[in-house]
SEVEX-660422 format. One record per atom (N, C-alpha, C, O, CB): atom name; x, y, z; residue in three letters. Coordinates in Angstrom, 1 decimal, decimal comma. Glycine has a CB too. Layout:
<recs>
- CA; X; Y; Z; ALA
...
</recs>
This chain:
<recs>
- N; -14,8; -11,9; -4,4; UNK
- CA; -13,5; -12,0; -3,8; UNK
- C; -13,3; -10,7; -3,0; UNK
- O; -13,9; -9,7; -3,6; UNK
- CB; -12,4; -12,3; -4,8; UNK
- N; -12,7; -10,3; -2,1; UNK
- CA; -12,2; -9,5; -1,1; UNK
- C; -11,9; -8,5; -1,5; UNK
- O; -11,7; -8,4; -2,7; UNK
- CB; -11,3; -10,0; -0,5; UNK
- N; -11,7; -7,5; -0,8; UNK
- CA; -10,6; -6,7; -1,8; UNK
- C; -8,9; -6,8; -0,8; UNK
- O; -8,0; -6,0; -1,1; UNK
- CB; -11,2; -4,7; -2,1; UNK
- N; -8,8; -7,7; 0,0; UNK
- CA; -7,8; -8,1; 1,0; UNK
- C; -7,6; -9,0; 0,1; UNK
- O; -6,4; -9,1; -0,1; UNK
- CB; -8,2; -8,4; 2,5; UNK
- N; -8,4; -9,9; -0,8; UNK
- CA; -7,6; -11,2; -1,1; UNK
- C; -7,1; -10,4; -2,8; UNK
- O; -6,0; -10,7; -3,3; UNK
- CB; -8,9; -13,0; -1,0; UNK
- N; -7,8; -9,7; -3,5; UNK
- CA; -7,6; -8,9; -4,6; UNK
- C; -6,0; -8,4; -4,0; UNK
- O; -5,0; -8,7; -4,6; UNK
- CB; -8,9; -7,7; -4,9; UNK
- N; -6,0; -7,8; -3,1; UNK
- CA; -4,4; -7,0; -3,1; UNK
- C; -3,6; -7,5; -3,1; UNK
- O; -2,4; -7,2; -3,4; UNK
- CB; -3,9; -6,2; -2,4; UNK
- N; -4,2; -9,4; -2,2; UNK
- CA; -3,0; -10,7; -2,1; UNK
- C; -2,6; -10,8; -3,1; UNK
- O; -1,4; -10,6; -3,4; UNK
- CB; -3,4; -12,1; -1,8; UNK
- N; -3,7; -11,2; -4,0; UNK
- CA; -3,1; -11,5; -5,6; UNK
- C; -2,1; -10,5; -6,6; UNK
- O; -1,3; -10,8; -7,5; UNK
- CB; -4,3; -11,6; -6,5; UNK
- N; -2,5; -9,6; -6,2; UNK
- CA; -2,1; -8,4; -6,9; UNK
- C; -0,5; -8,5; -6,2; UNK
- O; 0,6; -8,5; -6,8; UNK
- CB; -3,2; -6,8; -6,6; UNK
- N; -0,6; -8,7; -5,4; UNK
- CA; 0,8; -8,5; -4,5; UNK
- C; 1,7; -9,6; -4,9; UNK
- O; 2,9; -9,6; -4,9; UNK
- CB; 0,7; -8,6; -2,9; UNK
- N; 1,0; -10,5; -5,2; UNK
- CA; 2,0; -12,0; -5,5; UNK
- C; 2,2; -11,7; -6,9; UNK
- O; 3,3; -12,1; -7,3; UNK
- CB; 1,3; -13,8; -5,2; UNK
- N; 1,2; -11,1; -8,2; UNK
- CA; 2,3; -11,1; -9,1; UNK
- C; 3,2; -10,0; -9,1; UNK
- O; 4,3; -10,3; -9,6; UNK
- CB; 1,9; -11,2; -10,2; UNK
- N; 3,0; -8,8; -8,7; UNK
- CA; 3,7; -7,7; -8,5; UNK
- C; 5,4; -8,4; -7,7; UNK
- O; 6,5; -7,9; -8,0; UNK
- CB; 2,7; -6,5; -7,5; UNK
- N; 5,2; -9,2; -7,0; UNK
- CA; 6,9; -9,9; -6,0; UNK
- C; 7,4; -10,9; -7,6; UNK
- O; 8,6; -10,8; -8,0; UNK
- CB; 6,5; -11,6; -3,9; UNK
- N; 6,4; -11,5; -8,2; UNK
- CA; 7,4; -12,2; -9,3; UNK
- C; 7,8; -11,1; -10,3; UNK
- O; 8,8; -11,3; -11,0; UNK
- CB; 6,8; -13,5; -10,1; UNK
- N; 7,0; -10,2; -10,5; UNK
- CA; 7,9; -9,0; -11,3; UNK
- C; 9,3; -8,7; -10,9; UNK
- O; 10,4; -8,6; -11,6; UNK
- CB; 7,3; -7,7; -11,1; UNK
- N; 9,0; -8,5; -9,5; UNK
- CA; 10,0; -8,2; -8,1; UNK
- C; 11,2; -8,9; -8,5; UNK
- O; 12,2; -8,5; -9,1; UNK
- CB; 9,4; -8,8; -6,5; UNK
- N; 10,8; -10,1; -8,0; UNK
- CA; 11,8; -11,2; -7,9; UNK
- C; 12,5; -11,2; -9,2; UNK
- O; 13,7; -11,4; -9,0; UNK
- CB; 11,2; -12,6; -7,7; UNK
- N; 12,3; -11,1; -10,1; UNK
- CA; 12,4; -11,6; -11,9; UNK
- C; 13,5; -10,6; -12,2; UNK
- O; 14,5; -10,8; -12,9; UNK
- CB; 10,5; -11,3; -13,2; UNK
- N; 13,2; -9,4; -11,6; UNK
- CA; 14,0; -7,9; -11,5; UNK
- C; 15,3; -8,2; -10,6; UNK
- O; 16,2; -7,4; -10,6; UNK
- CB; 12,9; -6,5; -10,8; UNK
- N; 15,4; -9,0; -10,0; UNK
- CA; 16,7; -9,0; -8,4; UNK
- C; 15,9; -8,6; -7,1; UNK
- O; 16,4; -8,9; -6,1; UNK
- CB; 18,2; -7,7; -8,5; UNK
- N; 14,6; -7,6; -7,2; UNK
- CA; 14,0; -7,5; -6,0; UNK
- C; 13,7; -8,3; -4,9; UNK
- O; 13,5; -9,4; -5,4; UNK
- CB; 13,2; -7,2; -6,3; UNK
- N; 13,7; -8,3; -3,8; UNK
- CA; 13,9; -9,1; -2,2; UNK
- C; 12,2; -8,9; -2,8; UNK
- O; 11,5; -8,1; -3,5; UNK
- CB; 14,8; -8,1; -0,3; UNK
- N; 11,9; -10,4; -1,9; UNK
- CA; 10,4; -10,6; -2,4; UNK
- C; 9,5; -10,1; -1,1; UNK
- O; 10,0; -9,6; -0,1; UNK
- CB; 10,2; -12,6; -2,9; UNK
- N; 8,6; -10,3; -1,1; UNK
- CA; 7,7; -9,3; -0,3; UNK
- C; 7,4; -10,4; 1,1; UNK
- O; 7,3; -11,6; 1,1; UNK
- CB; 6,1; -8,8; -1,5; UNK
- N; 7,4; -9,7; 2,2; UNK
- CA; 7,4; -10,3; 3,3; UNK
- C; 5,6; -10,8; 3,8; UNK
- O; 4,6; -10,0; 3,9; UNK
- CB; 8,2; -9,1; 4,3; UNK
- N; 5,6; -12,7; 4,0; UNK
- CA; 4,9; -13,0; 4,2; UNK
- C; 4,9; -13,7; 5,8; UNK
- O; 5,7; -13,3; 6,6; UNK
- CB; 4,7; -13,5; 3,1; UNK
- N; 3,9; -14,6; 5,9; UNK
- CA; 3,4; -14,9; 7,4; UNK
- C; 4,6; -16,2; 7,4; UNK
- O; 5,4; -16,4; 8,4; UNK
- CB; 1,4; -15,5; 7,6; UNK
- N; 4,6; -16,8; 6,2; UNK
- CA; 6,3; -18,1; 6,3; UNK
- C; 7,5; -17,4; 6,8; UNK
- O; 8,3; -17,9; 7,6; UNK
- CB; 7,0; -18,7; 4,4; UNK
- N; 7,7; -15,7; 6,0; UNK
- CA; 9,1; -15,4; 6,7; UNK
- C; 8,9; -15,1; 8,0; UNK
- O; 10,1; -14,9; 8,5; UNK
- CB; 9,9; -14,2; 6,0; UNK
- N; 8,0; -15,0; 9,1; UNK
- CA; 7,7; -14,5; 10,0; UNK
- C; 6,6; -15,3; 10,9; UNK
- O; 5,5; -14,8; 11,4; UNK
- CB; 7,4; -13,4; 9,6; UNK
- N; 7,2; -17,0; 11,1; UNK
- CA; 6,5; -18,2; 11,6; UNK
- C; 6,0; -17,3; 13,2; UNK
- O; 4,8; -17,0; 13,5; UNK
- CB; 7,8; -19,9; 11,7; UNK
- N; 6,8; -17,0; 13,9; UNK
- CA; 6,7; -16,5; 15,0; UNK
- C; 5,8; -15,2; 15,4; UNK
- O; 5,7; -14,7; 16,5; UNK
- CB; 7,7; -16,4; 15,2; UNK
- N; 5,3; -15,0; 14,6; UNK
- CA; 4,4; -14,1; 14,6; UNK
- C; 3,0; -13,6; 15,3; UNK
- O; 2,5; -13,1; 14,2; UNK
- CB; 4,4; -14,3; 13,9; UNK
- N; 2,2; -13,4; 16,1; UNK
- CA; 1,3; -13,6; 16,7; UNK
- C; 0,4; -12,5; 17,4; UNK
- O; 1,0; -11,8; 18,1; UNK
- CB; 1,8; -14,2; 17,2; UNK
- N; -0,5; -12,4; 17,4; UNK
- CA; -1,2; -11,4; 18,2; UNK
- C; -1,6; -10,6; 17,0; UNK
- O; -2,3; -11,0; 16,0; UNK
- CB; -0,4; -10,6; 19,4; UNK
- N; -1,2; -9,3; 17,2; UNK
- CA; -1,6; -8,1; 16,2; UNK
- C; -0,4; -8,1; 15,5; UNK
- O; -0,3; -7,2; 14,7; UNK
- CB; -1,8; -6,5; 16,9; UNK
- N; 0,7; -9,0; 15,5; UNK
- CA; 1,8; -8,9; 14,4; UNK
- C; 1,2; -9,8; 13,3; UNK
- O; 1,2; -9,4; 12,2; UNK
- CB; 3,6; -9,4; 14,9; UNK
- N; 0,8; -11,0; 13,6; UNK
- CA; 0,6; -11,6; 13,2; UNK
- C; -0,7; -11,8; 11,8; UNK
- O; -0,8; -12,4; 10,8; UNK
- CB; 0,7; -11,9; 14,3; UNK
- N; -1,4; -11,0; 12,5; UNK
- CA; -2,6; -10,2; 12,0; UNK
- C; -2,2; -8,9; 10,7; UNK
- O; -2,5; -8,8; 9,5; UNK
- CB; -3,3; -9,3; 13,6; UNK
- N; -1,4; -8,3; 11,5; UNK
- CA; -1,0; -7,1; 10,1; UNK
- C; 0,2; -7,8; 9,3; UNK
- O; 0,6; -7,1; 8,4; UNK
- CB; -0,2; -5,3; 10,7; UNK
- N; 0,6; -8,8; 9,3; UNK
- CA; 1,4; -9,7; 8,6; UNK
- C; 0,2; -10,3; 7,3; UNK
- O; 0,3; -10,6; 6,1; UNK
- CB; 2,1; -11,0; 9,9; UNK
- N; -0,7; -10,4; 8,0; UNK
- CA; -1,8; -11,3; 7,1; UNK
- C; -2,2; -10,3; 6,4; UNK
- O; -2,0; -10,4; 5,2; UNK
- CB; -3,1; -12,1; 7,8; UNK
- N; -3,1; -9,0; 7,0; UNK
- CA; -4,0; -8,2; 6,3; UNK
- C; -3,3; -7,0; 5,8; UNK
- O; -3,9; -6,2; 5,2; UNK
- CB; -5,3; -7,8; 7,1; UNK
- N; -1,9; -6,7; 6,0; UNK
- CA; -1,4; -5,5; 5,8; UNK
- C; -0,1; -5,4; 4,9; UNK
- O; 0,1; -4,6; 4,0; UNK
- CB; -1,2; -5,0; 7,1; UNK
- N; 0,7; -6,2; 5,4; UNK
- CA; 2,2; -6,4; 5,1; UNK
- C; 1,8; -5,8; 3,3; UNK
- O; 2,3; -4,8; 2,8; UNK
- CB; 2,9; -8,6; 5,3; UNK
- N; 0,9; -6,7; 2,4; UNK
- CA; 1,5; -6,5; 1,1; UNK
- C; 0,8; -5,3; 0,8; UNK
- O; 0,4; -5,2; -0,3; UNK
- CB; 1,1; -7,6; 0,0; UNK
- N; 0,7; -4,7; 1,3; UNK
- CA; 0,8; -2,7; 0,9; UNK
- C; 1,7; -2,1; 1,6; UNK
- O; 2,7; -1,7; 1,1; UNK
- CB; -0,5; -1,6; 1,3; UNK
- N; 1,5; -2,0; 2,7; UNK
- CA; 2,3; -1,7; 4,3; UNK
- C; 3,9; -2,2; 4,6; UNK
- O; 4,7; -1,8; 5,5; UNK
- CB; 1,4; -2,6; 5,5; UNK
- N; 4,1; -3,0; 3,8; UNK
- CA; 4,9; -3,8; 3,9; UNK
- C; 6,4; -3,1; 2,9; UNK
- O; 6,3; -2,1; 2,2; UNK
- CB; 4,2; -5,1; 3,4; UNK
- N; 7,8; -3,8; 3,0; UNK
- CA; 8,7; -3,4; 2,2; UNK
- C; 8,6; -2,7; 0,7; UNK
- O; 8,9; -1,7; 0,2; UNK
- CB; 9,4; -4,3; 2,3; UNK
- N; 8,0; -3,7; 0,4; UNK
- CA; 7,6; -4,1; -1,3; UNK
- C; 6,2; -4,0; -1,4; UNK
- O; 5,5; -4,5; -2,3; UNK
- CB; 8,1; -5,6; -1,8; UNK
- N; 5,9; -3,5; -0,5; UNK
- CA; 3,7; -3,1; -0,9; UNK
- C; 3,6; -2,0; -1,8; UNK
- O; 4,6; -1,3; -2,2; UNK
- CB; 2,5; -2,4; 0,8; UNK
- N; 2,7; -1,9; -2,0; UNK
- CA; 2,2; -0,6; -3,0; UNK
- C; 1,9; 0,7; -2,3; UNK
- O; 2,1; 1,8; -2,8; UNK
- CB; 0,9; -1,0; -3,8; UNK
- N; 1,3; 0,4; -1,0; UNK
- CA; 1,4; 1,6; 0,1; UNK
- C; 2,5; 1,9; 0,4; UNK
- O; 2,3; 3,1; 0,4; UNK
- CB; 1,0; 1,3; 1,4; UNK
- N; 3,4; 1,8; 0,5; UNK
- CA; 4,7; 2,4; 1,0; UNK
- C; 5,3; 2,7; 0,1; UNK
- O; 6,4; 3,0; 0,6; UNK
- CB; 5,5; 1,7; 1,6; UNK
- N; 5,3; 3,1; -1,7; UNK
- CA; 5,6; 4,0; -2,1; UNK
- C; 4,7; 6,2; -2,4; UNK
- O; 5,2; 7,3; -2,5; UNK
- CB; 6,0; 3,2; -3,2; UNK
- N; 3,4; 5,5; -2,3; UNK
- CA; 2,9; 6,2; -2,0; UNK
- C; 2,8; 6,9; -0,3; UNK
- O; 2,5; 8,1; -0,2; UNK
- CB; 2,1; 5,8; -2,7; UNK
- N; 2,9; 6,3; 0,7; UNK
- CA; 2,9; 6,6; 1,9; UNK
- C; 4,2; 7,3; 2,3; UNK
- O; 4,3; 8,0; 3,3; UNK
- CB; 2,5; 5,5; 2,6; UNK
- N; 5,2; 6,9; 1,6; UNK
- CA; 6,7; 7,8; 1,5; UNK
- C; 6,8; 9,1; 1,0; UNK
- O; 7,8; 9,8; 1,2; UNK
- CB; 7,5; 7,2; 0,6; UNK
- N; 5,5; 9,6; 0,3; UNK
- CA; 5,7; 10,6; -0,3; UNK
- C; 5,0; 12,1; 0,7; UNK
- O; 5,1; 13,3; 0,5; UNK
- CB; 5,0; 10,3; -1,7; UNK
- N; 4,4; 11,6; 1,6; UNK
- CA; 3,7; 12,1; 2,8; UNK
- C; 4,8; 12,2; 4,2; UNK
- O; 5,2; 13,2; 4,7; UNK
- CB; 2,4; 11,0; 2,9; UNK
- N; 5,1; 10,7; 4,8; UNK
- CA; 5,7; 10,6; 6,0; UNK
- C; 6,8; 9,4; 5,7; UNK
- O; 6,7; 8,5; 4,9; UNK
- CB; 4,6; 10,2; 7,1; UNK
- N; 8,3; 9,8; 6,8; UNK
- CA; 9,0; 8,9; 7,0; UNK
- C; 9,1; 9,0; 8,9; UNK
- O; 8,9; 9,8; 9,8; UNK
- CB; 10,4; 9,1; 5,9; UNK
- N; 9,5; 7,4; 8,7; UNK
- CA; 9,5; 6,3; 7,4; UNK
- C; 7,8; 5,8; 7,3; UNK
- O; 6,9; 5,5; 8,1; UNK
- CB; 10,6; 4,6; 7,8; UNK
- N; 7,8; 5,9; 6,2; UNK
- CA; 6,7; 5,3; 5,4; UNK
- C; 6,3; 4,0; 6,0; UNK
- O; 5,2; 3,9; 6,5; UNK
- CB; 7,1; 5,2; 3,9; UNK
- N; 7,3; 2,6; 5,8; UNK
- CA; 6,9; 1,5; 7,2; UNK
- C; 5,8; 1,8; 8,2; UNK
- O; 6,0; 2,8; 9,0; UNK
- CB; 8,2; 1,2; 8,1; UNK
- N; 4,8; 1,1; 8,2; UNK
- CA; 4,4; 1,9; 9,4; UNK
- C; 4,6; 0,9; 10,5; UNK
- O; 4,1; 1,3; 11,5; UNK
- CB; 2,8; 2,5; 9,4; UNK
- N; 5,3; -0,5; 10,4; UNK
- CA; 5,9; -1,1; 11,6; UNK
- C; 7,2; -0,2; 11,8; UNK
- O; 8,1; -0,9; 12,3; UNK
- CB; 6,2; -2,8; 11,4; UNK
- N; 7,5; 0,9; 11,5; UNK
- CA; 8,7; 1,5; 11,8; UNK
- C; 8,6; 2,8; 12,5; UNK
- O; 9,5; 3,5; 12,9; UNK
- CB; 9,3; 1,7; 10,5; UNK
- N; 7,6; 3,0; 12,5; UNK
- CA; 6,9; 4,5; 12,8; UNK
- C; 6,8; 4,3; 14,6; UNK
- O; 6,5; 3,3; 15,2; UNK
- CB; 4,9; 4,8; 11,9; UNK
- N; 7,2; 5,5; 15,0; UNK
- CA; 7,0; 5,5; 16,6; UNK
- C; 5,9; 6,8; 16,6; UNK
- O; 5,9; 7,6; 17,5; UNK
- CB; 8,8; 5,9; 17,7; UNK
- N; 5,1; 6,9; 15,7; UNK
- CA; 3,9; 8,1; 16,1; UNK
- C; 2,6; 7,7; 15,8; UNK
- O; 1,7; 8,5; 15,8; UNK
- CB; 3,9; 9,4; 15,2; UNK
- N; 2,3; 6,5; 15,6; UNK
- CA; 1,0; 6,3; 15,2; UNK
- C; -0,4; 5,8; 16,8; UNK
- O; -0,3; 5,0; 17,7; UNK
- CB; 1,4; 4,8; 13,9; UNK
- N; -1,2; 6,5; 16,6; UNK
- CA; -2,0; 6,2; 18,1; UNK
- C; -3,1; 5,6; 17,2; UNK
- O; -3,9; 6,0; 16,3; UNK
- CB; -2,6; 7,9; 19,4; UNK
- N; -3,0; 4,3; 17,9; UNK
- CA; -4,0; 2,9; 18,2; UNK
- C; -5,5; 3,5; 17,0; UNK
- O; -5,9; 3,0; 16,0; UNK
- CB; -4,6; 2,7; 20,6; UNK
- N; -5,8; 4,6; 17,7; UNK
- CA; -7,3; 5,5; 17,4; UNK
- C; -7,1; 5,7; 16,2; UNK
- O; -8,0; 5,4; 15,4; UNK
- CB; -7,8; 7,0; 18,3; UNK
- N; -6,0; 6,3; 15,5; UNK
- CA; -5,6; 7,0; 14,3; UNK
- C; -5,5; 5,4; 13,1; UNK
- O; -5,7; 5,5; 11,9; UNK
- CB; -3,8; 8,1; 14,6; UNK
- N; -5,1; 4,3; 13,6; UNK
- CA; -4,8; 3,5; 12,8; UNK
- C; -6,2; 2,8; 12,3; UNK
- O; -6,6; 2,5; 11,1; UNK
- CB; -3,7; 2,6; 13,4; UNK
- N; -7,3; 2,6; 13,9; UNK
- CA; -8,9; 2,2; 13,5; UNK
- C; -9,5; 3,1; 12,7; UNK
- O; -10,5; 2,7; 12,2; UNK
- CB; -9,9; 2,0; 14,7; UNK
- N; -9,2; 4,0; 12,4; UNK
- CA; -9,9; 5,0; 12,1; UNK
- C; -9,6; 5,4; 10,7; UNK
- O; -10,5; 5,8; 10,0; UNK
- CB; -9,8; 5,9; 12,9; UNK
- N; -8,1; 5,4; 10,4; UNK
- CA; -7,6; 5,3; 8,8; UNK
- C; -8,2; 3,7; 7,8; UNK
- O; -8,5; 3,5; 6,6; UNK
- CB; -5,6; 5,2; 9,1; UNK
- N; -8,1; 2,9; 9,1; UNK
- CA; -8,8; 1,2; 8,4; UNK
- C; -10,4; 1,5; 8,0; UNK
- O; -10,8; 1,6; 6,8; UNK
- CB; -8,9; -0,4; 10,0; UNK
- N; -11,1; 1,5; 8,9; UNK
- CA; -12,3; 1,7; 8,3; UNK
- C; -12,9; 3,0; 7,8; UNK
- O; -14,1; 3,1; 7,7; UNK
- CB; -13,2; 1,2; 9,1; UNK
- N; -12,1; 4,1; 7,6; UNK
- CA; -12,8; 5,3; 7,0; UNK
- C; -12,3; 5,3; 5,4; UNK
- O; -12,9; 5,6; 4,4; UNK
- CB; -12,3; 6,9; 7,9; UNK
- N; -10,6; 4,7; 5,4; UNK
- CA; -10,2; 4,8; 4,1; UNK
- C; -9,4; 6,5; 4,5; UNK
- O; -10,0; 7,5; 4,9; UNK
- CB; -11,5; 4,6; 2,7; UNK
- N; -8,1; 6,3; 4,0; UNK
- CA; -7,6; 7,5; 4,0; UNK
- C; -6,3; 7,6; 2,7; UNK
- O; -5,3; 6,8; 2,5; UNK
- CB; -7,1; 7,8; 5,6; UNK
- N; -6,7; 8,9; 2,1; UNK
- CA; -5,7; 8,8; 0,4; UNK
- C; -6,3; 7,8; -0,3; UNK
- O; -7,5; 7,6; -0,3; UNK
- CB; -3,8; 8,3; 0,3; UNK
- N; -5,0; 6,8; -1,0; UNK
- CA; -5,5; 6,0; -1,8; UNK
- C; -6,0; 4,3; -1,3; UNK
- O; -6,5; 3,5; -2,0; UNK
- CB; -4,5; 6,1; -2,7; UNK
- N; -5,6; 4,2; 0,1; UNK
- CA; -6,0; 3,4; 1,4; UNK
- C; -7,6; 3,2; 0,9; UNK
- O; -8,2; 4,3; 0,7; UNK
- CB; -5,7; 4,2; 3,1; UNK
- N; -8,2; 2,0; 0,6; UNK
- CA; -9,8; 1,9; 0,7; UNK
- C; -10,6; 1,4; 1,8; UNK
- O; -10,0; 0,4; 2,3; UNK
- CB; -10,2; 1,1; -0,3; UNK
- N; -11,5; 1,7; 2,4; UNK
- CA; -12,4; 1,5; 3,4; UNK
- C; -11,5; -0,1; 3,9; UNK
- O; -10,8; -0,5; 3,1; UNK
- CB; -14,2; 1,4; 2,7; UNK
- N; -11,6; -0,6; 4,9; UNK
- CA; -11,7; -1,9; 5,3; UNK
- C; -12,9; -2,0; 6,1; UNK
- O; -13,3; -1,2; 7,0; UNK
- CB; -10,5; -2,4; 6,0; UNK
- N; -13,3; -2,9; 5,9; UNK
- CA; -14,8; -3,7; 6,0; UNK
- C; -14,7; -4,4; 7,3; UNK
- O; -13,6; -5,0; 7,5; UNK
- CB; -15,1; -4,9; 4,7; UNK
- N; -15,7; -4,4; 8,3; UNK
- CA; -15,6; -5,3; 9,2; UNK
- C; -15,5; -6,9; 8,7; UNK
- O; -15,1; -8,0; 9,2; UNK
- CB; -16,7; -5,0; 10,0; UNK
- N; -16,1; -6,7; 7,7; UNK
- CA; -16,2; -8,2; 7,2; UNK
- C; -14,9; -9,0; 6,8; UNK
- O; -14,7; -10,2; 7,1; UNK
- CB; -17,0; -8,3; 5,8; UNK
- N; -14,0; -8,2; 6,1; UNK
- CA; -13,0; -8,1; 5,9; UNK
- C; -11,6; -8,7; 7,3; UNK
- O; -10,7; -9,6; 7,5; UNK
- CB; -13,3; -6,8; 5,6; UNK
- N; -12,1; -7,5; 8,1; UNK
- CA; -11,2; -7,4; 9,4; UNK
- C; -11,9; -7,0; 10,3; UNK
- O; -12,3; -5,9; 10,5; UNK
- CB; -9,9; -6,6; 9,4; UNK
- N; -12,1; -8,5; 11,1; UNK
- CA; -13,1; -7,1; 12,6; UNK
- C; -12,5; -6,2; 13,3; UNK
- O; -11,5; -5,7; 13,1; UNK
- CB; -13,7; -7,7; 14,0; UNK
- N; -13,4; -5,9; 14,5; UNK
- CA; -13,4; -4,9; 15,4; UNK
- C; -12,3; -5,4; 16,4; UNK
- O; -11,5; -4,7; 16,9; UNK
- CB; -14,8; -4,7; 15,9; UNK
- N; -12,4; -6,6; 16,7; UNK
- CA; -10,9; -7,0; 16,9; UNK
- C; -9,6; -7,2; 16,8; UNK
- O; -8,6; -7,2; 17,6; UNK
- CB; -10,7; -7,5; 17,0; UNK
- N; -9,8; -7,5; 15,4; UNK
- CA; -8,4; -8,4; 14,7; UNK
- C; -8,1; -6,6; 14,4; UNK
- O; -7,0; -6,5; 14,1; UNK
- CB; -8,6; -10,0; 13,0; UNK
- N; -8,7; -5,7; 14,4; UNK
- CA; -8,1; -4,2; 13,8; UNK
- C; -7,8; -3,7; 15,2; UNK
- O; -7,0; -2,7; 15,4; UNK
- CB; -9,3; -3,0; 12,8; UNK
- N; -8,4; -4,2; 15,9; UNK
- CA; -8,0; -3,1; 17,7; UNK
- C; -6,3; -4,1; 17,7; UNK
- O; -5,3; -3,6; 18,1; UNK
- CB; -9,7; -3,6; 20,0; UNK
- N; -6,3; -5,5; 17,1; UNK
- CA; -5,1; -5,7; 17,8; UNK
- C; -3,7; -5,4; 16,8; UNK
- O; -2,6; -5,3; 17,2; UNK
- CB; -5,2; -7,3; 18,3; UNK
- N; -4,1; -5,2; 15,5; UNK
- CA; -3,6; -4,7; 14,7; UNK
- C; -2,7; -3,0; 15,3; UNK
- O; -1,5; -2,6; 15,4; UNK
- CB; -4,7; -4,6; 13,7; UNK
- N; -3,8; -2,6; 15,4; UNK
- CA; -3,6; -0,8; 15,9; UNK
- C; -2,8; -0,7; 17,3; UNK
- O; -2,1; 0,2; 17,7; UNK
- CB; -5,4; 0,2; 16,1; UNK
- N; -3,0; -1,8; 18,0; UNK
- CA; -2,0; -1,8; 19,3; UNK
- C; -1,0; -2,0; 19,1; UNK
- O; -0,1; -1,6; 19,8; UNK
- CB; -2,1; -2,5; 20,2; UNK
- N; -0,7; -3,0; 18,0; UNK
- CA; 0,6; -3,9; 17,7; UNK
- C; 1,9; -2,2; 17,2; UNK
- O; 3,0; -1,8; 17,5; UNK
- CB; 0,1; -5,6; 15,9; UNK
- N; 0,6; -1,8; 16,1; UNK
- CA; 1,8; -0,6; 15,1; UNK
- C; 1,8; 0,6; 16,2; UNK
- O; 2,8; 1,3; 16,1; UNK
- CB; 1,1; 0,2; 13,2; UNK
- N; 0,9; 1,1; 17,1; UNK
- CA; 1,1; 1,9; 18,2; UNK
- C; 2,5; 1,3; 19,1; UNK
- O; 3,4; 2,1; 19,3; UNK
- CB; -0,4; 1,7; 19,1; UNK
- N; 2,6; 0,3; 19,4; UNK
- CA; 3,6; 0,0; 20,4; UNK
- C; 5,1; 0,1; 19,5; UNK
- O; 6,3; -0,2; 19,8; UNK
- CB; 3,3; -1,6; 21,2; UNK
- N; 4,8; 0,5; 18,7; UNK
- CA; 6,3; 0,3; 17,7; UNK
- C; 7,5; 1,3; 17,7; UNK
- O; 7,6; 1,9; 18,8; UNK
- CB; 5,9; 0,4; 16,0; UNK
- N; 8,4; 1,6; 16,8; UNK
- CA; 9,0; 0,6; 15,6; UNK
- C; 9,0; -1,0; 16,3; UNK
- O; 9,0; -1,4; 17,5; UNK
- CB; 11,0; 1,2; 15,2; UNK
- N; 9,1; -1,6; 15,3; UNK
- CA; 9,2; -3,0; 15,5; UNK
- C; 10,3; -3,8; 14,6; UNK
- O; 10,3; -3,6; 13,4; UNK
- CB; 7,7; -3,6; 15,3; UNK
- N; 11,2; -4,6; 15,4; UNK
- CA; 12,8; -5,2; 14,5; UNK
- C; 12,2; -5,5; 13,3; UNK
- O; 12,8; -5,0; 12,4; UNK
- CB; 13,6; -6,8; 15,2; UNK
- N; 11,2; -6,2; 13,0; UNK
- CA; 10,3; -7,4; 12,7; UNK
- C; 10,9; -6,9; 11,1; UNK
- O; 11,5; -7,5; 10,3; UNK
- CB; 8,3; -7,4; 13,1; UNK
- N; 10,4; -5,0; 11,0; UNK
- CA; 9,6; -4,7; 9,8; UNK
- C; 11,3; -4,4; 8,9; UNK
- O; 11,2; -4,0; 7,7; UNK
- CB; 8,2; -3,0; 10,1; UNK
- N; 12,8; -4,7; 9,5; UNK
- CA; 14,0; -4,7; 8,9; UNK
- C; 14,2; -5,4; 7,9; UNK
- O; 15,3; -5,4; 7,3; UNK
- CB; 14,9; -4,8; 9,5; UNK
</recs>
């Protein structure tokens, strides 16, 4: 199994903890039908770390705000391919196999062009 589909899982029981607690449950590709391109994409492979309620974004808070990185107006396209497949902190390698050379160029354009409403 993945380690993209490992953090799925991990992420879906971590939201019924969430949820069970009063926590807003973690943002998926259903709350965000409209979605598409490179949003669409970091909605799939990113959101449940990256995301409100991911596991990245309490650690990535402790570094930079806002931590969101659909919220961030500093991130360059090069810095985001390059954090994906090198692994940076507690972030692990992403695999082409995983996410290609595409679906991560359209990812990294999508959070380059940002803040984005989306990530409120």
């Amino acid at each position: 199994m993945s380690r993209i589909a490992l953090a799925a899982l991990a992420a879906l029981g971590l939201a019924s903890v969430a949820m069970a607690q009063g926590m807003p449950k973690p943002t998926t590709i259903v709350d965000r039908p409209n979605a598409t391109g490179g949003e669409k994409l970091y909605v799939e492979h990113c959101v449940m770390c990256h995301g409100p309620n991911g596991m990245g974004t309490g650690l990535l808070a402790r570094r930079v705000q806002p931590a969101l990185l659909e919220q961030r107006d500093n991130l360059a396209a090069a810095y985001v391919i390059m954090a994906a497949r090198r692994g940076i902190g507690n972030m692990p390698q992403i695999p082409r196999g995983e996410v290609s050379d595409a679906e991560l160029k359209q990812i990294a354009d999508y959070l380059a062009a940002g803040p984005h409403g989306a990530a409120k």
